[in-house]
Structure formats: C-alpha cells, structure tokens
C-alpha positions in Angstrom: 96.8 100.4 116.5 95.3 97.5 118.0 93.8 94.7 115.7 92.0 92.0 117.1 90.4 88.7 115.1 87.2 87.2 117.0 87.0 84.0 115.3 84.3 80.7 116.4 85.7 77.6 116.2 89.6 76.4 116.7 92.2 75.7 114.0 93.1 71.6 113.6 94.6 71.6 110.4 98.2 71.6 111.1 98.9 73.1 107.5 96.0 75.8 108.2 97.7 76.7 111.6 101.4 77.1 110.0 100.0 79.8 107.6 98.4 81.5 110.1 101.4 82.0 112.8 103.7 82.6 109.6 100.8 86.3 108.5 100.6 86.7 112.2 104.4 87.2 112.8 104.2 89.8 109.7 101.1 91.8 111.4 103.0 91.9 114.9 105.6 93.7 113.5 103.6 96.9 112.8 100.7 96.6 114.9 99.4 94.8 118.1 96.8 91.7 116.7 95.3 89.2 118.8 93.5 86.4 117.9 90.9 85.4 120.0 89.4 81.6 119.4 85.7 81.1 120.9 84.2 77.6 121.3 81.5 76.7 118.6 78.8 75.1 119.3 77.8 71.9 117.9 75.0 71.5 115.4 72.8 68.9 115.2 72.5 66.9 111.9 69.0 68.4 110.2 69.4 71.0 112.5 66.2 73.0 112.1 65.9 76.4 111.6 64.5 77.5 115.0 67.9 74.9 116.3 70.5 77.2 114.0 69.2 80.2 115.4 70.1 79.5 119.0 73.0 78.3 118.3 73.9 81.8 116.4 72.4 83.6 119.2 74.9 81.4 121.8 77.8 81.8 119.6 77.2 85.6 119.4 76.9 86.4 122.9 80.4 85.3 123.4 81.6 87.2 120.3 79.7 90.3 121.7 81.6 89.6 125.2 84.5 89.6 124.1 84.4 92.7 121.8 86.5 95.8 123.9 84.5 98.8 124.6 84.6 101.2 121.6 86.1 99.6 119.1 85.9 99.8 115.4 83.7 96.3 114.8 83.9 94.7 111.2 81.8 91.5 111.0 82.8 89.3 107.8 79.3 88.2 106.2 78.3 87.8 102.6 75.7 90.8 102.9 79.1 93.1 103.5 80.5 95.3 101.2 83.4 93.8 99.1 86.9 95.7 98.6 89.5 94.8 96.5 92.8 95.0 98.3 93.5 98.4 96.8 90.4 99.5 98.2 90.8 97.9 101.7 94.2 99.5 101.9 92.5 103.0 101.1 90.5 102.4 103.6 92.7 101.3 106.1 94.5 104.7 105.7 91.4 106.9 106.1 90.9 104.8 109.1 94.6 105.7 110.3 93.9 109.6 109.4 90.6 109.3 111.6 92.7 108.1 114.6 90.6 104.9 115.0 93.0 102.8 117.1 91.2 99.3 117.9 89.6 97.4 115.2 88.0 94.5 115.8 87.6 91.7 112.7 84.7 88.8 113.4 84.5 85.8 111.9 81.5 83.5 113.0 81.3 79.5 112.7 79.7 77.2 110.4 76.4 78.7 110.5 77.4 82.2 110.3 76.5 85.2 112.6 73.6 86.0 114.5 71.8 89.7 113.9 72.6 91.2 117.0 76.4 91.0 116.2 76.0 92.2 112.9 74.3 95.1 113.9 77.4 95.8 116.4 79.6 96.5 112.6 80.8 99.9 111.3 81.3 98.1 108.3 80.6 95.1 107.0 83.0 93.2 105.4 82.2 90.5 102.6 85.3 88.5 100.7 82.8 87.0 98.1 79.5 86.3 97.8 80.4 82.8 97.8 80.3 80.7 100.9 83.4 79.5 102.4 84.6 77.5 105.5 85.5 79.7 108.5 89.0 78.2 109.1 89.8 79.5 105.5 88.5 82.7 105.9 90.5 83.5 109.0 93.7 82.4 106.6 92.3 85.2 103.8 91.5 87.9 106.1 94.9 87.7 108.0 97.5 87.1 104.6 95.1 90.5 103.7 95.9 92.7 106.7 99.8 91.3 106.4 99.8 93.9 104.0 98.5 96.9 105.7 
C-alpha cells in the first residue's frame, strides 16, 4: 500500500521535525509513505473573509495537483468523522480487505481547506473538534498510522 501525507506549510521546529522522521522510519517499514510539503500562502493581518477564501482556493489547487489519480482521499477537517484508534485500525483493515492500495491523508494550512478539496474525500477525517495548529496535526496523524 502506498500512503501519502499532503500537508501546507513546512516544518521549522527542529523538535517537531525529529518526531516526525523518527514515526516516518516506523511507517516505511510496512508501507511506502511520502510526505509531500506544499507552500502556504501568506495571510494578511485582518485578512477578510473574501482574502481567506482565495487564499484556500490557491492552497487547494496545489493540494488537488498533487493528489495521484484514483486514490483513496481523506481530508483532516473538524466537520470529519472522529475514530478512536481502535476504530481507525478497524478501518484500516476493511480498507486492506477492499484492496484500496493508495491512500492519500491532507492536511491544509492555517486557515484550513477550501470546499472543492473536501469534496475530493471518501472520508473525512476529524481528530477533535478542537482547533489545532497544522504542524502538530501532521505529528498526530503520523505517530497514528505508525501503528497500522
């Protein structure tokens, strides 16, 4: 199976970047993962509504670039469904059973992700219906499929 990780934005924390290389040698060993770092694009201070949405709309045109034809798409958003890890891992296996062989995971930027590449999920994926950072989040999902 081939998993790949669209994430916006880069990694700078040093600490961040250690955790991530350490889950991603675990995940290599059982399955090929890529993670695949798009630019983000800055936002204004008292960026306006109308400002956010373009900005969504650019980011999300790269993500949707870069997603392979016919893969399995799971955005992360806070209107997805939560699993527990149990659950996930259920999943997981009934995705293994159905012979889906390229997943691909999507983690937008600060402002989130824009409609169209929401639509483009199979499932959507939500860790909380809290809000956190999308560095973090990228850290979470991957210690999560270093399980699988």
């Amino acid at each position: 199976m081939k998993i790949q990780m669209i994430c916006v934005g880069k990694i700078k924390e040093a600490y961040l970047r250690e955790l991530i290389d350490h889950y991603t040698k675990i995940i290599r060993k059982k399955y090929d993962f890529e993670i695949i770092e798009l630019p983000d694009e800055k936002t204004p201070d008292n960026a306006s509504e109308k400002e956010e949405a373009k900005i969504k709309e650019i980011e999300g045109q790269r993500i949707l670039d870069k997603i392979p034809e016919g893969s399995f798409v799971i955005p992360l958003c806070i209107e997805g469904t939560p699993y527990s890890t149990e659950q996930f891992q259920k999943k997981w296996n009934q995705w293994n059973k159905e012979s889906i062989n390229n997943i691909t995971f999507i983690i937008g930027g600060s402002l989130g992700l824009s409609p169209k590449v929401i639509s483009k999920g199979k499932l959507k994926l939500s860790f909380s219906k809290m809000t956190f950072p999308h560095q973090l989040m990228r850290l979470i999902l991957i210690e999560q499929l270093s399980y699988l």
